[in-house]
mmCIF entry with sequence, helices, sheets and N, C-alpha, C, O atoms, coordinates in Angstrom:
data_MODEL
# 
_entry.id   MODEL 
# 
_entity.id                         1 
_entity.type                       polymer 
_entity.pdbx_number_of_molecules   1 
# 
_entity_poly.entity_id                      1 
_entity_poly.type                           'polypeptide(L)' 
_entity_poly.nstd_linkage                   no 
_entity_poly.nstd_monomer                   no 
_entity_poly.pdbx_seq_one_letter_code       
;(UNK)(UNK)(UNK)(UNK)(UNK)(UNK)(UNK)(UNK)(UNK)(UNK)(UNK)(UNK)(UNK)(UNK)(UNK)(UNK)
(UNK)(UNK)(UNK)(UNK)(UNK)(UNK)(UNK)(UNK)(UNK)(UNK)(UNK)(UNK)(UNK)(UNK)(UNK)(UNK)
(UNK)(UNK)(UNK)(UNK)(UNK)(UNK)(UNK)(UNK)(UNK)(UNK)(UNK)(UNK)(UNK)(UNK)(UNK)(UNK)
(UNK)(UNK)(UNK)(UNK)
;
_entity_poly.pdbx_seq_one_letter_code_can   XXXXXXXXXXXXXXXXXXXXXXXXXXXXXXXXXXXXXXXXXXXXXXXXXXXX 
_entity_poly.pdbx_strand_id                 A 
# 
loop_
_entity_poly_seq.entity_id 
_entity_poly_seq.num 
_entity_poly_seq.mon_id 
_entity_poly_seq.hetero 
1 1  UNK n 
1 2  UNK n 
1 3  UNK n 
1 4  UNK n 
1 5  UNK n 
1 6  UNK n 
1 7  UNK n 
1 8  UNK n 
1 9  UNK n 
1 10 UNK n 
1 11 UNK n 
1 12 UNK n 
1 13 UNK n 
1 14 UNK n 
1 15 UNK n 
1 16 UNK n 
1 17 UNK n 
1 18 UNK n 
1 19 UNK n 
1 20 UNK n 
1 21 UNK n 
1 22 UNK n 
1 23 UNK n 
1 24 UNK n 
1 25 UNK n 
1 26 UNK n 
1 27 UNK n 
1 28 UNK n 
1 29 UNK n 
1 30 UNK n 
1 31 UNK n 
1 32 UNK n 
1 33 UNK n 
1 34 UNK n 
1 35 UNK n 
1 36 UNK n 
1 37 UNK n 
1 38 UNK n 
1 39 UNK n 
1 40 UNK n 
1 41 UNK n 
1 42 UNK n 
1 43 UNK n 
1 44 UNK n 
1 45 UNK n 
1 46 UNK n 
1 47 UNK n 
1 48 UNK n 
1 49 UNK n 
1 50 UNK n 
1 51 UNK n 
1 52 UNK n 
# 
_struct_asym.id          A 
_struct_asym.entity_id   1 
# 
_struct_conf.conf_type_id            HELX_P 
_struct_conf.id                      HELX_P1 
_struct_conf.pdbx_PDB_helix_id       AA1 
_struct_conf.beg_label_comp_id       UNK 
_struct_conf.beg_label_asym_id       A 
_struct_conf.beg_label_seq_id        16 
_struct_conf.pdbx_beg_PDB_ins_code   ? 
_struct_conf.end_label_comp_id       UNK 
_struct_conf.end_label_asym_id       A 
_struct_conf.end_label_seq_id        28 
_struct_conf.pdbx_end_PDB_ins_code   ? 
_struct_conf.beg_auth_comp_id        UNK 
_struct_conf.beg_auth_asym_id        A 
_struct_conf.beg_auth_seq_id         16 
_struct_conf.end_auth_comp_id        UNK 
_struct_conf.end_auth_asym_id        A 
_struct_conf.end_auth_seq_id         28 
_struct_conf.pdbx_PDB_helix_class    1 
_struct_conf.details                 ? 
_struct_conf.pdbx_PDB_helix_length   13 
# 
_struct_conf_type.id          HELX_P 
_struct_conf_type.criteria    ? 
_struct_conf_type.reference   ? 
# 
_struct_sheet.id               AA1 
_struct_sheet.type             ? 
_struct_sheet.number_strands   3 
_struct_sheet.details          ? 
# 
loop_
_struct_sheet_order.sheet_id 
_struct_sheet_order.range_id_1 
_struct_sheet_order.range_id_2 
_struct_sheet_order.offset 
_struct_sheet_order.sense 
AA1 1 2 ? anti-parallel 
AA1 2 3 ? anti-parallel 
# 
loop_
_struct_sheet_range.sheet_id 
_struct_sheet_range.id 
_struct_sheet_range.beg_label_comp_id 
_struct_sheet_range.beg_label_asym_id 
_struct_sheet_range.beg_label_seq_id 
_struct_sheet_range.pdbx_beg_PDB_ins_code 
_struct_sheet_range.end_label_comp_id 
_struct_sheet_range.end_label_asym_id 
_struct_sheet_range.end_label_seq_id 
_struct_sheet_range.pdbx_end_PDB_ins_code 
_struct_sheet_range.beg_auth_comp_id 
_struct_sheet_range.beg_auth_asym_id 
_struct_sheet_range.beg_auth_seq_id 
_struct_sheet_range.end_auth_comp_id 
_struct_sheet_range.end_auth_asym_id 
_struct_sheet_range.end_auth_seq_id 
AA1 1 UNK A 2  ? UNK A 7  ? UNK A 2  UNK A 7  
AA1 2 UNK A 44 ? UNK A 49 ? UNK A 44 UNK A 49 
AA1 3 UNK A 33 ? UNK A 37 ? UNK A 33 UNK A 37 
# 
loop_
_atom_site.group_PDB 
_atom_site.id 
_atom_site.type_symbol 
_atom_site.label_atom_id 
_atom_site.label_alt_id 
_atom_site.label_comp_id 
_atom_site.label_asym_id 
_atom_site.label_entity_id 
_atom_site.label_seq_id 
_atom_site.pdbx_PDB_ins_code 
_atom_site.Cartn_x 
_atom_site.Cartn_y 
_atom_site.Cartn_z 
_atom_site.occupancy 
_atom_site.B_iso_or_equiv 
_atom_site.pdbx_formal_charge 
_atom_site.auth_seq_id 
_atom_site.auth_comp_id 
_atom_site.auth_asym_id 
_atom_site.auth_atom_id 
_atom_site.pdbx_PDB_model_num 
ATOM 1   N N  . UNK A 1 1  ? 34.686 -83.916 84.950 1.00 0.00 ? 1  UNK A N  1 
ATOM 2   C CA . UNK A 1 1  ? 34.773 -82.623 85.581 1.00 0.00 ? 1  UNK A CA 1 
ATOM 3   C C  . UNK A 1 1  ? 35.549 -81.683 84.650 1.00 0.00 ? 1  UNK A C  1 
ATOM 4   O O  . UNK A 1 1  ? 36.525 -82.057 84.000 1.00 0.00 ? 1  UNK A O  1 
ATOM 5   N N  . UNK A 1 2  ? 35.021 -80.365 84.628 1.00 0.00 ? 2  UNK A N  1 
ATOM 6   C CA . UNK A 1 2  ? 35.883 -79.473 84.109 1.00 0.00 ? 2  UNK A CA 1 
ATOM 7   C C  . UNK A 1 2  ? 36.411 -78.633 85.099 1.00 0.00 ? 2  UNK A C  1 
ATOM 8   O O  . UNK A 1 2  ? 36.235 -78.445 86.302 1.00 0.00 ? 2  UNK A O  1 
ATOM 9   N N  . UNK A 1 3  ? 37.521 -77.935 83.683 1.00 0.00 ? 3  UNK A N  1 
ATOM 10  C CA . UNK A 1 3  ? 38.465 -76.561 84.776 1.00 0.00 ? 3  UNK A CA 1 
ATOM 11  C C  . UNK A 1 3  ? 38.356 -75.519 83.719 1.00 0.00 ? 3  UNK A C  1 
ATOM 12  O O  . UNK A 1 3  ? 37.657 -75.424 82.711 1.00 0.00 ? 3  UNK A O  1 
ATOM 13  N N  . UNK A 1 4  ? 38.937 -75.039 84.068 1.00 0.00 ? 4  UNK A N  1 
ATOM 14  C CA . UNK A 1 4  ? 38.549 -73.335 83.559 1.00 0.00 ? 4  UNK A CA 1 
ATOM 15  C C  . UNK A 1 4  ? 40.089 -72.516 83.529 1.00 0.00 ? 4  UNK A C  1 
ATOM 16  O O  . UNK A 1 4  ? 40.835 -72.670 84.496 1.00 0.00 ? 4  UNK A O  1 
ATOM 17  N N  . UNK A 1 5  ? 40.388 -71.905 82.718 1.00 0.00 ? 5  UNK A N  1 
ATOM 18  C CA . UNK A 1 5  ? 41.254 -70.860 82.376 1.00 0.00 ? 5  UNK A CA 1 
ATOM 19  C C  . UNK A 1 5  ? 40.567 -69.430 82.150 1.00 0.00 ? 5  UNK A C  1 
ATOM 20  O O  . UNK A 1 5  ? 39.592 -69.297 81.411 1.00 0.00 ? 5  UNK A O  1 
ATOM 21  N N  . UNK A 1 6  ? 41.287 -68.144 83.002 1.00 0.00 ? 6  UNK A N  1 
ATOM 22  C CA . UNK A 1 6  ? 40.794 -66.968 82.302 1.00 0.00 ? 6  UNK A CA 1 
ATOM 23  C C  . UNK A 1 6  ? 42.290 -66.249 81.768 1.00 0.00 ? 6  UNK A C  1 
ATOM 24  O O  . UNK A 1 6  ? 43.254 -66.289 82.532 1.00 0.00 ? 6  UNK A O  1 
ATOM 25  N N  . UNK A 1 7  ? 42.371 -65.812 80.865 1.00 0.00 ? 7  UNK A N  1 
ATOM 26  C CA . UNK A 1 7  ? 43.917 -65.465 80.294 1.00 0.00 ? 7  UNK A CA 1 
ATOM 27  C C  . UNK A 1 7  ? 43.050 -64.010 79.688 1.00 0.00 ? 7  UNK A C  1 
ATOM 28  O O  . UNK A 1 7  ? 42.033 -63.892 79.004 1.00 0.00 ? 7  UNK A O  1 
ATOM 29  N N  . UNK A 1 8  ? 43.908 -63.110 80.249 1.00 0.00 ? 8  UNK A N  1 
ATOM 30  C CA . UNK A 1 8  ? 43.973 -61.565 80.072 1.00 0.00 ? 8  UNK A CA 1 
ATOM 31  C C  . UNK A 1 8  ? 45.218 -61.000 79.352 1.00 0.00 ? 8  UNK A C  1 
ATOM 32  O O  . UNK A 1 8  ? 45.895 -60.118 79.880 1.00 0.00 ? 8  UNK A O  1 
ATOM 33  N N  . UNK A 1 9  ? 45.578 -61.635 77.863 1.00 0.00 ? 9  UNK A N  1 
ATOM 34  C CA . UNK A 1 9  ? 46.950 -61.212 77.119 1.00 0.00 ? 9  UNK A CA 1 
ATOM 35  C C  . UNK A 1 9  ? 46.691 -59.941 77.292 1.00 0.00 ? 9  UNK A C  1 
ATOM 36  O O  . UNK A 1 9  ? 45.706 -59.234 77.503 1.00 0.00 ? 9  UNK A O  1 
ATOM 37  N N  . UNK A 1 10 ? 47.925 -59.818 77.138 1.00 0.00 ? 10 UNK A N  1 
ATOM 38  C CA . UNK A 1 10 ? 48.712 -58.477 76.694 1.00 0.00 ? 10 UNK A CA 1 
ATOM 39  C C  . UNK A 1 10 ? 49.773 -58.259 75.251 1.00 0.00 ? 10 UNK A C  1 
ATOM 40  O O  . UNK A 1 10 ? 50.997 -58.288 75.377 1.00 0.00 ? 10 UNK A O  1 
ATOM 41  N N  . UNK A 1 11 ? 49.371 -58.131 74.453 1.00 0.00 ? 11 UNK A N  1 
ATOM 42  C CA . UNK A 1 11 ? 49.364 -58.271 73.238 1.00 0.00 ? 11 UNK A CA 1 
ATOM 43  C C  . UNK A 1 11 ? 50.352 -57.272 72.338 1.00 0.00 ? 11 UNK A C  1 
ATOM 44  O O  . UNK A 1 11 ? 51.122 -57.403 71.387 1.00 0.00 ? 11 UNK A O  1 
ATOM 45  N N  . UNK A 1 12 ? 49.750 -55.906 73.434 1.00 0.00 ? 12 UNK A N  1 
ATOM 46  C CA . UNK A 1 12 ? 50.962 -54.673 72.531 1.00 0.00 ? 12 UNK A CA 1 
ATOM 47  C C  . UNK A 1 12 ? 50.326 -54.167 71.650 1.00 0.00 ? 12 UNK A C  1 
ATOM 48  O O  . UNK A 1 12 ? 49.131 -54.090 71.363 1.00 0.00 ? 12 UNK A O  1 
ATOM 49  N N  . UNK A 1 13 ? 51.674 -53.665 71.051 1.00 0.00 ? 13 UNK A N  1 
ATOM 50  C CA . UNK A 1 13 ? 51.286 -53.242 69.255 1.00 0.00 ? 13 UNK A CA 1 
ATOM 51  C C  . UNK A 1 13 ? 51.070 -54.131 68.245 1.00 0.00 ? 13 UNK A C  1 
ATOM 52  O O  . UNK A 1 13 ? 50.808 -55.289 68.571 1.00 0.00 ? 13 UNK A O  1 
ATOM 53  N N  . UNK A 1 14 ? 51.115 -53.891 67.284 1.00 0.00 ? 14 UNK A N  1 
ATOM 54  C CA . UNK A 1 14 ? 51.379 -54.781 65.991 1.00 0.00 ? 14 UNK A CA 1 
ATOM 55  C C  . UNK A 1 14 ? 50.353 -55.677 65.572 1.00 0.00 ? 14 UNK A C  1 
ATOM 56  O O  . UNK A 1 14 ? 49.293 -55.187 65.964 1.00 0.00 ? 14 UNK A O  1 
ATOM 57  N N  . UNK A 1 15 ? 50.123 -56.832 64.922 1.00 0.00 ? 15 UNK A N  1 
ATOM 58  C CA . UNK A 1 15 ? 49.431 -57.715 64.543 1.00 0.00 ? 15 UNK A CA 1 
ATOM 59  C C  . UNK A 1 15 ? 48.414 -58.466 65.453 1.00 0.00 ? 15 UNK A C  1 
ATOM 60  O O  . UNK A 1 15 ? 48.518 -59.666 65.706 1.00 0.00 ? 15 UNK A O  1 
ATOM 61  N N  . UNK A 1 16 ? 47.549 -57.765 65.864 1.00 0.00 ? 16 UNK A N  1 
ATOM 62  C CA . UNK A 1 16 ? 46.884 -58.080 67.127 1.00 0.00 ? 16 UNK A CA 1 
ATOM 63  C C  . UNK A 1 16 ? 46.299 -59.838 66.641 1.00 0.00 ? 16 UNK A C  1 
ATOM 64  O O  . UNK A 1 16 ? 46.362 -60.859 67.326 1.00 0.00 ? 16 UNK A O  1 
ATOM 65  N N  . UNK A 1 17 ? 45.738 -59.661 65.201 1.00 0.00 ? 17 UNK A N  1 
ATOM 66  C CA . UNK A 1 17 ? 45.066 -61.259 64.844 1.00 0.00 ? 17 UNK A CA 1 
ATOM 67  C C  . UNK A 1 17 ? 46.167 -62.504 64.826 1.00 0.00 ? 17 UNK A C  1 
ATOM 68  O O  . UNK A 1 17 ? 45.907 -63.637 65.233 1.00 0.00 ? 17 UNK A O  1 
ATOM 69  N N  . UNK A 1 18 ? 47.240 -62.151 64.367 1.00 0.00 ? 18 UNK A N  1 
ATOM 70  C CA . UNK A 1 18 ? 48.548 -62.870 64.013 1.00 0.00 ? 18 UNK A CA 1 
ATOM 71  C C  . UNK A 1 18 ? 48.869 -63.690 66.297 1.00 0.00 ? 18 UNK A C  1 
ATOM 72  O O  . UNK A 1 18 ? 48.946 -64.847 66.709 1.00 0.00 ? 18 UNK A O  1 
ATOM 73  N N  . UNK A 1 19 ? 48.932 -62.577 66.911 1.00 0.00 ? 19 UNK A N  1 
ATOM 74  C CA . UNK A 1 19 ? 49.186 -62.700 68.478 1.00 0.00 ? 19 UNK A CA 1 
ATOM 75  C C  . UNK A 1 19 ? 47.799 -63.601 69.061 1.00 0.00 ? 19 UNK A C  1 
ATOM 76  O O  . UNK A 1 19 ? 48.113 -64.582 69.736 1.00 0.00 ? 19 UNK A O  1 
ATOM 77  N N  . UNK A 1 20 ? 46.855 -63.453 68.939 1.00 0.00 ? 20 UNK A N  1 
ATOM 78  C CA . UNK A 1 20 ? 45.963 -63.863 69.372 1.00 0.00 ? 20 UNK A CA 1 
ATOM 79  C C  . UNK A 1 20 ? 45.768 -65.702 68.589 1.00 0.00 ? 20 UNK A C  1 
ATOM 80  O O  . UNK A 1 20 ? 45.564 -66.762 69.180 1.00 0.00 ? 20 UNK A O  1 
ATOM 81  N N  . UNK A 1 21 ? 45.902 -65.488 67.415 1.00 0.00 ? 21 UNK A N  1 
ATOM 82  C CA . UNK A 1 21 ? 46.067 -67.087 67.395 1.00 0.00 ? 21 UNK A CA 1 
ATOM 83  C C  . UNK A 1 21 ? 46.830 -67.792 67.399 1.00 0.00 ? 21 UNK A C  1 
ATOM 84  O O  . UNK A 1 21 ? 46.680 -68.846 66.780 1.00 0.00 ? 21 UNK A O  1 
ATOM 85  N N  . UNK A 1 22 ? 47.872 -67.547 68.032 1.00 0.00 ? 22 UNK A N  1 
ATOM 86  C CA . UNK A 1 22 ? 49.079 -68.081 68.402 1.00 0.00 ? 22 UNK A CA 1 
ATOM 87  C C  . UNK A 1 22 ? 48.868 -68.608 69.568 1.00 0.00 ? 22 UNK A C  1 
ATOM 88  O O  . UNK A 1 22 ? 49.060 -69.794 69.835 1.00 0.00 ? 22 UNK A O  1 
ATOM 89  N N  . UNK A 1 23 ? 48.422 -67.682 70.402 1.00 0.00 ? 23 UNK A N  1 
ATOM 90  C CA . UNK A 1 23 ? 47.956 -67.626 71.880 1.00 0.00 ? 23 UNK A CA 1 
ATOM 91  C C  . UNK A 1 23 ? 47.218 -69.050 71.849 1.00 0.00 ? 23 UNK A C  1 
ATOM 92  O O  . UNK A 1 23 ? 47.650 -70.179 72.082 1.00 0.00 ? 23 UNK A O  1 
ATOM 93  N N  . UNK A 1 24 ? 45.424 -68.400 71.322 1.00 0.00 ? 24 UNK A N  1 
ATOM 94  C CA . UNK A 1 24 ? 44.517 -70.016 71.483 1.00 0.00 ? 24 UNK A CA 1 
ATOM 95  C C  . UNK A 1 24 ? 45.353 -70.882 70.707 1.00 0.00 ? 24 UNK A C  1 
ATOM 96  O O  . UNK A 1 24 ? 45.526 -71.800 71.509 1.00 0.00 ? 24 UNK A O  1 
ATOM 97  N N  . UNK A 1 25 ? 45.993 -71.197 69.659 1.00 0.00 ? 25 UNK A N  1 
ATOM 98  C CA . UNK A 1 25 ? 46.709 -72.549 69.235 1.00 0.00 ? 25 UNK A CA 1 
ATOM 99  C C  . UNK A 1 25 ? 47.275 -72.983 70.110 1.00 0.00 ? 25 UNK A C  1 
ATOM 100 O O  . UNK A 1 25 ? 47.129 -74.175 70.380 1.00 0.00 ? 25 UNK A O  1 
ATOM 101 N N  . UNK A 1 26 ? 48.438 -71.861 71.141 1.00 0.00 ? 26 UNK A N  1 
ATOM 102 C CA . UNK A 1 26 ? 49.273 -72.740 71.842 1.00 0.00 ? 26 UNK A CA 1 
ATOM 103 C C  . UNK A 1 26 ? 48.315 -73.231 73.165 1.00 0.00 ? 26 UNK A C  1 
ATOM 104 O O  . UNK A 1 26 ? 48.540 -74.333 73.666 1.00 0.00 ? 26 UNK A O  1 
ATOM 105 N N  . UNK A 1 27 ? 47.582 -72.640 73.531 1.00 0.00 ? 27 UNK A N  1 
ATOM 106 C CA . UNK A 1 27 ? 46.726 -73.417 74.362 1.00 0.00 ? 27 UNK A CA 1 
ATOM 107 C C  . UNK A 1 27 ? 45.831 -74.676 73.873 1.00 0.00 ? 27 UNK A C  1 
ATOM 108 O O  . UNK A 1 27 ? 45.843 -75.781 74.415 1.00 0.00 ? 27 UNK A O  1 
ATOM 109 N N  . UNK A 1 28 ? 45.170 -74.361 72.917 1.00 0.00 ? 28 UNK A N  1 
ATOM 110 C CA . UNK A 1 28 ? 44.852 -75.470 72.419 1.00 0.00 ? 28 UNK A CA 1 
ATOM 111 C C  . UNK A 1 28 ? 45.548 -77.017 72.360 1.00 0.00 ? 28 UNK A C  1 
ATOM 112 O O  . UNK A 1 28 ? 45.054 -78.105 72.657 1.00 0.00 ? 28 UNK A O  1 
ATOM 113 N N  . UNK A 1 29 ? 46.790 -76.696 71.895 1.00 0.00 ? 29 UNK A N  1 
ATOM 114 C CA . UNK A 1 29 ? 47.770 -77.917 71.869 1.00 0.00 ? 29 UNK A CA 1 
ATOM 115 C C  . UNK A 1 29 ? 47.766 -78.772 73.443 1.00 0.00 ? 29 UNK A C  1 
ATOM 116 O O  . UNK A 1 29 ? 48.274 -79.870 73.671 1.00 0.00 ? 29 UNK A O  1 
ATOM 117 N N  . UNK A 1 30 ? 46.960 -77.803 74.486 1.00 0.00 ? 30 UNK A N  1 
ATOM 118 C CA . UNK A 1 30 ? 47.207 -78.453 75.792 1.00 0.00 ? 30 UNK A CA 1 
ATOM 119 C C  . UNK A 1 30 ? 45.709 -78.761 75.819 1.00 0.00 ? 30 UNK A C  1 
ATOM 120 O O  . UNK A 1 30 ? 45.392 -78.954 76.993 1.00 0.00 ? 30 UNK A O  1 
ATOM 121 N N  . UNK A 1 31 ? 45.064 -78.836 75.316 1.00 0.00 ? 31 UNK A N  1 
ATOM 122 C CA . UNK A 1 31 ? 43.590 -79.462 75.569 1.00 0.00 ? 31 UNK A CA 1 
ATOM 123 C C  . UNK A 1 31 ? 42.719 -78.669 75.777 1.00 0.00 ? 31 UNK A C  1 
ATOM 124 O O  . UNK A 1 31 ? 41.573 -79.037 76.034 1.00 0.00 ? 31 UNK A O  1 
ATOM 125 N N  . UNK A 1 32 ? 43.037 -77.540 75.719 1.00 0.00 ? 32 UNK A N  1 
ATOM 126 C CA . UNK A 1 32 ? 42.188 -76.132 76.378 1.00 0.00 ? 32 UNK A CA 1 
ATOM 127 C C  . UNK A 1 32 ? 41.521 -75.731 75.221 1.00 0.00 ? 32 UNK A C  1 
ATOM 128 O O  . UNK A 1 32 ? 42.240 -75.713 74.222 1.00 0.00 ? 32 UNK A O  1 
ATOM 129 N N  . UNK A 1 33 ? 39.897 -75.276 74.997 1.00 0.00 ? 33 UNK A N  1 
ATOM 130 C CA . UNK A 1 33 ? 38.861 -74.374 74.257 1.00 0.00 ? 33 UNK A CA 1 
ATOM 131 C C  . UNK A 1 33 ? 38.195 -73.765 74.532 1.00 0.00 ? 33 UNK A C  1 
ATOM 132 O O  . UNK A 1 33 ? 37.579 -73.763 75.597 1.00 0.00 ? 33 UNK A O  1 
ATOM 133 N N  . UNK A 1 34 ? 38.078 -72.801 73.339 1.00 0.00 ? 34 UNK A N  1 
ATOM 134 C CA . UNK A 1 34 ? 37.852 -71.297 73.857 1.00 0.00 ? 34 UNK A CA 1 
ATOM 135 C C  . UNK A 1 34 ? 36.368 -71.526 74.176 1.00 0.00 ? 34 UNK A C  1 
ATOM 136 O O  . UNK A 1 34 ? 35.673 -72.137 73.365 1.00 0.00 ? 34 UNK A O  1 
ATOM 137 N N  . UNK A 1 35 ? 35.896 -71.097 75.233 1.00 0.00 ? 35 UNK A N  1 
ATOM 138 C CA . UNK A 1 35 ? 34.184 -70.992 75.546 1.00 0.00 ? 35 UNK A CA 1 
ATOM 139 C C  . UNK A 1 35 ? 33.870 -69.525 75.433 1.00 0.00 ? 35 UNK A C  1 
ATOM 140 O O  . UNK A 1 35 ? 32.661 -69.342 75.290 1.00 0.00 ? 35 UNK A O  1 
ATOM 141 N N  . UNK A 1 36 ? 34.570 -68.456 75.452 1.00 0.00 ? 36 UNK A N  1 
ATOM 142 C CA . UNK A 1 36 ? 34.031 -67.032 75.648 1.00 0.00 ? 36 UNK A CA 1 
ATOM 143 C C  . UNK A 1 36 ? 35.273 -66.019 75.018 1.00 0.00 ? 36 UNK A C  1 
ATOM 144 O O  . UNK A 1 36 ? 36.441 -66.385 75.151 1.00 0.00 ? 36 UNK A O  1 
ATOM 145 N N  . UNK A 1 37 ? 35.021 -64.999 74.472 1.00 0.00 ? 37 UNK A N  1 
ATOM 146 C CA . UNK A 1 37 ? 35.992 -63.904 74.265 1.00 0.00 ? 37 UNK A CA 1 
ATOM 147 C C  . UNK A 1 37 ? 35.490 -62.826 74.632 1.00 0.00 ? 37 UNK A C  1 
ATOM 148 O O  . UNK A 1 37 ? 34.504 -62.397 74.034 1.00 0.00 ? 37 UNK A O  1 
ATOM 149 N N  . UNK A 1 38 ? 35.936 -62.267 75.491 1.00 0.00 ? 38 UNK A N  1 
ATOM 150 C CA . UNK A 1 38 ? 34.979 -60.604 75.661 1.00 0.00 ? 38 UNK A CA 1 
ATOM 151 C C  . UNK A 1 38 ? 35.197 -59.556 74.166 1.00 0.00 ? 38 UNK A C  1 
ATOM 152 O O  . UNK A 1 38 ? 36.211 -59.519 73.470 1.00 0.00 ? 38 UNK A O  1 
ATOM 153 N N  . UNK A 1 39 ? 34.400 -59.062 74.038 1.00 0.00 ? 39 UNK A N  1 
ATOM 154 C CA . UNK A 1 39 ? 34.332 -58.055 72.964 1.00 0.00 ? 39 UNK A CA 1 
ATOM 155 C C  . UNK A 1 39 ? 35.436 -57.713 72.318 1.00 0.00 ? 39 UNK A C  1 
ATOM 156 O O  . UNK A 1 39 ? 35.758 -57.969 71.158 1.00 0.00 ? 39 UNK A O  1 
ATOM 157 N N  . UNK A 1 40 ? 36.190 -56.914 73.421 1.00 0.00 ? 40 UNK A N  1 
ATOM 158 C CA . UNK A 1 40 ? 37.077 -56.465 72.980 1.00 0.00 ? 40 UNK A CA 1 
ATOM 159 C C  . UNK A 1 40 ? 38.474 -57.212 72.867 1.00 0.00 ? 40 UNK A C  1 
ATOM 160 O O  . UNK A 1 40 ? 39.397 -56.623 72.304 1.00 0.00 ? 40 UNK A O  1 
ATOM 161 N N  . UNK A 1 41 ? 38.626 -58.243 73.284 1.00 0.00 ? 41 UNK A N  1 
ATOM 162 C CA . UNK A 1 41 ? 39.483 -59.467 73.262 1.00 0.00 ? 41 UNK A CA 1 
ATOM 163 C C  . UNK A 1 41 ? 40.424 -58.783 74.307 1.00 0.00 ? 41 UNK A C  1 
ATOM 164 O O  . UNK A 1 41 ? 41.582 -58.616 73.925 1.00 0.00 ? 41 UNK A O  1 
ATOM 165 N N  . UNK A 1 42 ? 40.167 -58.442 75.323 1.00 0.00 ? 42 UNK A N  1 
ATOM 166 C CA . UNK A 1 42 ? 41.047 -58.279 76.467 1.00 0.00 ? 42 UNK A CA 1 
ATOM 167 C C  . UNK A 1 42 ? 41.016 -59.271 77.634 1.00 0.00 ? 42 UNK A C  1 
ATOM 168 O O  . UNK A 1 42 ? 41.850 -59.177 78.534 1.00 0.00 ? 42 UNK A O  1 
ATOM 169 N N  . UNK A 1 43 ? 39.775 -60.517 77.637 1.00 0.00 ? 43 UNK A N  1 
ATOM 170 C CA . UNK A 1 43 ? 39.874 -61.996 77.932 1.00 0.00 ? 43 UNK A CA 1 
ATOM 171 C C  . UNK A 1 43 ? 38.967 -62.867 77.482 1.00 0.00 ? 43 UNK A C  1 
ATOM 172 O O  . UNK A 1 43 ? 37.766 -62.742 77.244 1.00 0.00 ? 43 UNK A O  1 
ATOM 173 N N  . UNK A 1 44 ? 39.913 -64.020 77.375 1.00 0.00 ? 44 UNK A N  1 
ATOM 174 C CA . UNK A 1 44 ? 39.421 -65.306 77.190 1.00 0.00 ? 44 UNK A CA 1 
ATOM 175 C C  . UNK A 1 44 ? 39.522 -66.212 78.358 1.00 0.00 ? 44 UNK A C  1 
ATOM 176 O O  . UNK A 1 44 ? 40.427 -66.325 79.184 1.00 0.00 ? 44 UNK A O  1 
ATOM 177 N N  . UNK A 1 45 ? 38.041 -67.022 78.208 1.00 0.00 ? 45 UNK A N  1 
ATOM 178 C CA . UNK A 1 45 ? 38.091 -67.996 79.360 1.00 0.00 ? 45 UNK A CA 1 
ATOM 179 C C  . UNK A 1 45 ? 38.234 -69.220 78.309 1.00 0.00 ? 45 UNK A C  1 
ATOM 180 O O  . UNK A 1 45 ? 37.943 -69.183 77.113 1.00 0.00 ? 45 UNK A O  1 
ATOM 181 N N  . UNK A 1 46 ? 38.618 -70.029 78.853 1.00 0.00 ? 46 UNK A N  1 
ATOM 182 C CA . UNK A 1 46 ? 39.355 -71.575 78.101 1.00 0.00 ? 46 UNK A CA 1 
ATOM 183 C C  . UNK A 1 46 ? 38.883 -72.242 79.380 1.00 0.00 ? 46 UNK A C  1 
ATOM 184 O O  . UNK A 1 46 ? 39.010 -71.826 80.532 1.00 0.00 ? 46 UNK A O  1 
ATOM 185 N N  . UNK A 1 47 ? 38.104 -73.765 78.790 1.00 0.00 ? 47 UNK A N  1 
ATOM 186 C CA . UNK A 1 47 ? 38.036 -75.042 79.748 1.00 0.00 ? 47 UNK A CA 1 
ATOM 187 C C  . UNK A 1 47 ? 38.293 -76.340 78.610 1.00 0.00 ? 47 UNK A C  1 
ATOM 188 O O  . UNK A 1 47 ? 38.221 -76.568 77.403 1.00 0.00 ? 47 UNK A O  1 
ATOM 189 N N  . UNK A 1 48 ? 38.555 -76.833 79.579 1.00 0.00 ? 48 UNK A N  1 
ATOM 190 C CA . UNK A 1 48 ? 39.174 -78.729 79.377 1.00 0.00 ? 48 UNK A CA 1 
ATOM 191 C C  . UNK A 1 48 ? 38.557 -79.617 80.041 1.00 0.00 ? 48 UNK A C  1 
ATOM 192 O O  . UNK A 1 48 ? 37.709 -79.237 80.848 1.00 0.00 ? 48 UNK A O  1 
ATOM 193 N N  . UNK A 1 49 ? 38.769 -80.744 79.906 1.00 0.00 ? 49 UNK A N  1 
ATOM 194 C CA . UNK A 1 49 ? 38.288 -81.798 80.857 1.00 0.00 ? 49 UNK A CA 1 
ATOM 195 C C  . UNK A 1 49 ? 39.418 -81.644 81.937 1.00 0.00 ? 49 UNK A C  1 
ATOM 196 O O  . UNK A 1 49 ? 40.526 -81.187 81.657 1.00 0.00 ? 49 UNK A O  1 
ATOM 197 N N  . UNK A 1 50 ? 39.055 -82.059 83.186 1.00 0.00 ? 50 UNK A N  1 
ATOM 198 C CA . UNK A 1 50 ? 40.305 -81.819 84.005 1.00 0.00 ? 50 UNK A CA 1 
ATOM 199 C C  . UNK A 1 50 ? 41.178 -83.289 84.124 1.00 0.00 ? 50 UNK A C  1 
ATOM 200 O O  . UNK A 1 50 ? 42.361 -83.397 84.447 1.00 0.00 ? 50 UNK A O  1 
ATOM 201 N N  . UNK A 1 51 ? 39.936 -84.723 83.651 1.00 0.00 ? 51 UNK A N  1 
ATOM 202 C CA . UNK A 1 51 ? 40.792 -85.718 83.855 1.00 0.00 ? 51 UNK A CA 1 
ATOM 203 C C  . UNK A 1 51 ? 40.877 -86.693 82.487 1.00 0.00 ? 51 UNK A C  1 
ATOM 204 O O  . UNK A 1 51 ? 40.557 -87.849 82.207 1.00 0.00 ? 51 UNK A O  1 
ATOM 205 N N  . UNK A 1 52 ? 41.515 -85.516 81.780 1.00 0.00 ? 52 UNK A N  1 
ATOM 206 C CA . UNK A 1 52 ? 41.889 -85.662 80.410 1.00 0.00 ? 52 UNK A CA 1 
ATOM 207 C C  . UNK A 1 52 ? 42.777 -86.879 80.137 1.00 0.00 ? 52 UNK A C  1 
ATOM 208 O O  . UNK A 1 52 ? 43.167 -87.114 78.993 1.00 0.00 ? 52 UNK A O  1 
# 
């Protein structure tokens, strides 16, 4: 079975590429991948196995 994450950062100013892969890495480290980015990278949905 899967689960699903939708994460709507808020990012700010500054180094928008530098913030954003910080973001998916640190999720990543929890088992979570990216399936979708909207255009404008204002969300990502992330799924995992749920019985990881």
């Amino acid at each position: 079975m899967k689960e699903y994450k939708v994460i709507k950062p808020k990012l700010g100013l500054g180094s928008w590429n530098e913030k954003i892969e910080d973001l998916l890495n640190k999720h990543a480290r929890e088992g979570w991948e990216l399936k979708h980015a909207q255009q404008n990278l204002t969300m990502f949905i992330l799924e995992r196995d749920k019985n990881r």
